[in-house]
LOKE-662429 format. One record per residue (C-alpha): z, y, x. Coordinates in nm, 2 decimals. Each point is the difference from the previous one (the first is absolute). Last residue first. Layout:
# residues N
> Z, Y, X
...
***
This chain:
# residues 279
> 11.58, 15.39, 3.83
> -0.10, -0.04, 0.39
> 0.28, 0.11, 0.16
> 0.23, -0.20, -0.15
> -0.18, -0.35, -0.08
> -0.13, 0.02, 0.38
> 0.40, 0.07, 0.13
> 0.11, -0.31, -0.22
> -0.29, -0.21, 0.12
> 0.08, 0.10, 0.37
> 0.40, -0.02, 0.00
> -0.07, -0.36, -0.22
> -0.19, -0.10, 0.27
> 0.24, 0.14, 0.28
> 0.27, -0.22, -0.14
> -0.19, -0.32, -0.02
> -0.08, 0.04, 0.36
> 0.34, 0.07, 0.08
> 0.18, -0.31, -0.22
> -0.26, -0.22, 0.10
> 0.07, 0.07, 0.34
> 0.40, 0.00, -0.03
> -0.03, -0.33, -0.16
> -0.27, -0.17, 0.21
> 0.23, 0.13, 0.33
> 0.35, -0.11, -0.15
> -0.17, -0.38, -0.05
> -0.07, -0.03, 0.35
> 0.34, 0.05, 0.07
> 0.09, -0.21, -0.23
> -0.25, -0.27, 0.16
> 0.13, 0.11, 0.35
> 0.37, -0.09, -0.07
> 0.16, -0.06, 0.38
> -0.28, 0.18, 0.17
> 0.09, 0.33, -0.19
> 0.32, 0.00, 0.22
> -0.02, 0.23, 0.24
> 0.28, 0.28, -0.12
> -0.22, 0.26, -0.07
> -0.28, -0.21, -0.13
> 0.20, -0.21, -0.20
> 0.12, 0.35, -0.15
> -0.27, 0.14, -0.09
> -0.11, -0.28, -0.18
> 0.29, -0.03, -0.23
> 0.00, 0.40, -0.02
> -0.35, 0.03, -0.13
> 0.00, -0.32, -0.25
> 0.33, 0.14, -0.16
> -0.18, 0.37, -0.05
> -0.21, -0.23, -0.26
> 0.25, -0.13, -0.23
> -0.09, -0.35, -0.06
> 0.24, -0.16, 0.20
> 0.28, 0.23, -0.16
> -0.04, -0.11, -0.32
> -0.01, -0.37, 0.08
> 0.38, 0.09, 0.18
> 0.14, 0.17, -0.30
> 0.07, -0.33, -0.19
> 0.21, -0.13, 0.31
> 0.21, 0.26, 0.06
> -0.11, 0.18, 0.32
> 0.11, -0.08, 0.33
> -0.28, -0.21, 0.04
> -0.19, 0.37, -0.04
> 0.15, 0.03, 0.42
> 0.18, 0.36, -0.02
> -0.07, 0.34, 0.06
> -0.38, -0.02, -0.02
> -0.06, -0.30, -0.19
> -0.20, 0.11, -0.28
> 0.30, 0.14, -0.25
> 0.09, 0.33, 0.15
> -0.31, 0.19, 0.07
> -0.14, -0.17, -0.29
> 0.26, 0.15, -0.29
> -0.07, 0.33, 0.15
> -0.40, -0.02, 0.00
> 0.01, -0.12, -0.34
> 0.19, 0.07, -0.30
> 0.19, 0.31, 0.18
> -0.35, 0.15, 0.22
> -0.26, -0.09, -0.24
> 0.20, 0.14, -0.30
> 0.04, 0.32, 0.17
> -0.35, 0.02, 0.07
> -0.12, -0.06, -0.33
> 0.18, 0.27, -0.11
> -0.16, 0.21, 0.27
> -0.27, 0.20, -0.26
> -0.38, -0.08, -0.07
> -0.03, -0.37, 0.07
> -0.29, -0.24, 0.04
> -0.14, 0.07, 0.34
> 0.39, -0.13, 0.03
> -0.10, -0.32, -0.08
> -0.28, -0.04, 0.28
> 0.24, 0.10, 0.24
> 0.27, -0.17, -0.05
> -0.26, -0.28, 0.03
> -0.13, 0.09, 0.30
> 0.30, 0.12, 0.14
> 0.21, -0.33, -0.02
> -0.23, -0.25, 0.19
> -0.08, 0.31, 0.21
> 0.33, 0.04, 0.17
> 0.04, -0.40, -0.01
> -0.29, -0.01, 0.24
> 0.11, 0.30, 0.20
> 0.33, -0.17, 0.04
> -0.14, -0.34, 0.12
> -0.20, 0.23, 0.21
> 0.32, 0.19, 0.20
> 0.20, -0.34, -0.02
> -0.20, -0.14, 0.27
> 0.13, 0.27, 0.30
> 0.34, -0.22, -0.07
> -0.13, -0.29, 0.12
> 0.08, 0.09, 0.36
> 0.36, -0.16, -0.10
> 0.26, 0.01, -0.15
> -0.02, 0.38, -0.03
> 0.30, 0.17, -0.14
> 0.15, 0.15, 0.39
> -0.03, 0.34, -0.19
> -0.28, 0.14, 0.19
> -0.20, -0.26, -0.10
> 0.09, 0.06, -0.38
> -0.07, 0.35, 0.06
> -0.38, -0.05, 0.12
> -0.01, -0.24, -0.30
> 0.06, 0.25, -0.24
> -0.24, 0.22, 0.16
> -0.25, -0.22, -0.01
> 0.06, -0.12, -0.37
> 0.02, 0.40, -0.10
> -0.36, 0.10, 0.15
> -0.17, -0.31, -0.07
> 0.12, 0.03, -0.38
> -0.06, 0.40, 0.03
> -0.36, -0.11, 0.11
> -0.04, -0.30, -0.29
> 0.08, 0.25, -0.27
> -0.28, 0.19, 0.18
> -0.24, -0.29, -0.07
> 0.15, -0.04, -0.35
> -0.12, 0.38, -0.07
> -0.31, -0.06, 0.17
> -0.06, -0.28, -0.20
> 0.04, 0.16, -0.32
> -0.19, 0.33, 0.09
> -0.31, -0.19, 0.14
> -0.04, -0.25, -0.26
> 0.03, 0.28, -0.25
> -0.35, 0.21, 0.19
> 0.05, 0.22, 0.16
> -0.19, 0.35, -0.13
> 0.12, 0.26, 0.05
> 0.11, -0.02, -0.37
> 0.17, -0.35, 0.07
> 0.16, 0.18, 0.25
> 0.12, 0.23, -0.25
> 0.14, -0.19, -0.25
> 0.16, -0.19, 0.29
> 0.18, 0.31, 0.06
> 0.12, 0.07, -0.34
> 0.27, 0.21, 0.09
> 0.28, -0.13, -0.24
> -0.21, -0.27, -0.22
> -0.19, -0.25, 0.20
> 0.07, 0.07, 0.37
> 0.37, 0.11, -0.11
> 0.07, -0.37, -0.20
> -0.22, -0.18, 0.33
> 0.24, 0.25, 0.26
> 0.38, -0.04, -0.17
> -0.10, -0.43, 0.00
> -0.18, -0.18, 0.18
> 0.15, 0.19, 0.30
> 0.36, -0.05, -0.14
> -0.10, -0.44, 0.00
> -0.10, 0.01, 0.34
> 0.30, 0.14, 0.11
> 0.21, -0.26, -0.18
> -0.23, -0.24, 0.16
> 0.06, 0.10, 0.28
> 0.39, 0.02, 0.05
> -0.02, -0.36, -0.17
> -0.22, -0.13, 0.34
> 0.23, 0.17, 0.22
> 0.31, -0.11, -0.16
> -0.10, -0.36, -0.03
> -0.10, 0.03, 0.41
> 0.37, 0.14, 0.09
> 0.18, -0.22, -0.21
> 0.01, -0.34, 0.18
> 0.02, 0.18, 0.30
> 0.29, 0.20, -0.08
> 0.19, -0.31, -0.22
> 0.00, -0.15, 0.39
> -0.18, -0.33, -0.01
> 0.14, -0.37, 0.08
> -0.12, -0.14, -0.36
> 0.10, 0.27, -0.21
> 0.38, -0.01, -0.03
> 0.09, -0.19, 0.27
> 0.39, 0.06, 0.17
> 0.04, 0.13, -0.34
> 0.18, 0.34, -0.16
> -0.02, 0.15, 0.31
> -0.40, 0.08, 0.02
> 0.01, 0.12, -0.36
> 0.28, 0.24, 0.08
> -0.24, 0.16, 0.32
> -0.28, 0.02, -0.20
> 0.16, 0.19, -0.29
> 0.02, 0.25, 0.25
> -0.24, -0.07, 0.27
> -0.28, -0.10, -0.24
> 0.04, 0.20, -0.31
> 0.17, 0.27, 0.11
> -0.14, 0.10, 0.36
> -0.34, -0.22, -0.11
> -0.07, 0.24, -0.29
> 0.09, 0.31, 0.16
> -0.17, -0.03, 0.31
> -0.33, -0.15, -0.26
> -0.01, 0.34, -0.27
> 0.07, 0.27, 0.33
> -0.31, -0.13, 0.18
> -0.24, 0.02, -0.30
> 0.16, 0.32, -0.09
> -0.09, 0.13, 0.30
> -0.31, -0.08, -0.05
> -0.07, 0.13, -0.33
> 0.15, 0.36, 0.12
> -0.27, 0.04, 0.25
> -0.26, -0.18, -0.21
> 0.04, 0.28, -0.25
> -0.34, 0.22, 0.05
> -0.18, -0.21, 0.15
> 0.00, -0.25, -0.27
> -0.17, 0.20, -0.20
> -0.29, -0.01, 0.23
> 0.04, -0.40, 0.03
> -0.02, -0.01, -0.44
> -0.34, 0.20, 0.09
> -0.13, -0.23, 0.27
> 0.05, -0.30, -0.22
> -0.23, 0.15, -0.29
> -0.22, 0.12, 0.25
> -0.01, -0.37, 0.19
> -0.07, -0.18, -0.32
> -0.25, 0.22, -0.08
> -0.17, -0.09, 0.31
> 0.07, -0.35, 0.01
> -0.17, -0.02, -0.40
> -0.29, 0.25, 0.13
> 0.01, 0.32, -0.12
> -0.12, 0.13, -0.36
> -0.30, 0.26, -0.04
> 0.10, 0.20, -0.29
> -0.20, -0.07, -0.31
> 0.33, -0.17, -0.14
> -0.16, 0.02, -0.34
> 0.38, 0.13, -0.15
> -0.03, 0.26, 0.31
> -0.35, 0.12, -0.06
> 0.02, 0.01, -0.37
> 0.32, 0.20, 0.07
> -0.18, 0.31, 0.24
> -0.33, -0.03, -0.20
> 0.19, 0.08, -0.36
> 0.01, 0.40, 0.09
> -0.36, -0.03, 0.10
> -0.12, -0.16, -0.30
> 0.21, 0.25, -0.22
***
């Protein structure tokens, strides 16, 4: 019997010798990488497909009726510009948010990967932030590209444009980490549903990315300057076009936001990871 029980009083001890903090951060990252082998073909030409398509009808068709309809509708700038660096910062987050997502509710209860790790051992500081630090890889991955096609498109105002790509990676993980963190949480995709209709849906088209949020009737504007994604795509887009001299304090104000909004985020990913895998 004592030699039966060794095997589990070893792993619920966590006799194992653990790695490093980097170091298990860097196998935990290295694995999610490994899968990503296998798909990154497809991925990627998705990520060019997703923008083309977005900017042909978006910006150069319902650009093109926007730009008629009044000698100035946005201050001097084509609707295609103006667009180009909300849709690239929205396009990410939206991808940020499926990563938190299918792969923390599969990690947890369809294949129990992270069970595993855990066994290997890493510890859950490890596994949480190298899930968010590959979040932040396909965030890289899909901003560049994005703004690769937004250059080829004639959309960039300016050099700016290469600035978006880390406003988006900060709003990418501003949403993951809590998405994350609450999906540790679930044990089917109902939740994910709900996320995507009540939430991610609702954002994508209410935080300034198709229109100016003056635009809005007046008791919906407040609710829109709080919504997170609004910070991303406001920035962005100063960048983009040149113009964050013109409102630095907001500006200013975007960064804190989307900061504390990420760093909070990956907190709650690690405690909710910890109170998972170690109960």
């Amino acid at each position: 019997m004592a030699v039966a029980d060794a095997p589990y009083r070893l792993r619920s001890d966590r006799d194992l010798p653990e790695r490093s903090p980097l170091a298990g951060l860097a196998a935990a990252y290295e694995h999610m990488w490994l899968l990503y082998r296998r798909t990154w073909r497809g991925s990627i030409f998705g990520s060019f497909v997703q923008p083309v398509l977005f900017l042909l009808a978006m910006g150069v068709g319902l650009g093109s009726y926007v730009d008629r309809a009044s000698p100035d509708p946005l201050g001097g700038v084509p609707y295609l510009q103006w667009l180009a660096p909300a849709l690239l910062v929205s396009t990410v987050m939206q991808g940020s948010v499926f990563e938190a997502t299918f792969p923390v509710l599969g990690g947890f209860n369809w294949n129990r990967r992270y069970h595993a790790m855990y066994a290997a051992p890493l510890t859950p500081f490890a596994i949480a932030f190298g899930q968010l630090g590959w979040v932040l890889t396909r965030a890289l991955i899909v901003a560049s590209i994005f703004a690769f096609v937004i250059v080829l498109f004639g959309a960039a105002a300016t050099p700016g444009i290469v600035f978006t790509v880390p406003v988006a990676m900060l709003t990418a993980l501003a949403f993951a980490g809590p998405v994350a963190a609450f999906m540790s949480t679930q044990r089917d995709t109902t939740a994910f549903n709900s996320i995507w209709r009540f939430g991610v849906t609702p954002l994508f088209l209410f935080s300034g990315t198709f229109f100016p949020i003056d635009r809005l009737p007046d008791f919906l504007q407040p609710i829109a300057w709080i919504l997170p994604l609004w910070h991303g795509v406001d920035l962005a887009r100063a960048l983009a076009l040149g113009t964050v001299g013109q409102q630095p304090l907001l500006h200013l104000a975007h960064v804190l936001i989307l900061v504390t909004g990420a760093v909070a985020g990956a907190i709650a990913t690690w405690v909710m990871f910890r109170r998972k895998l170690e109960k």
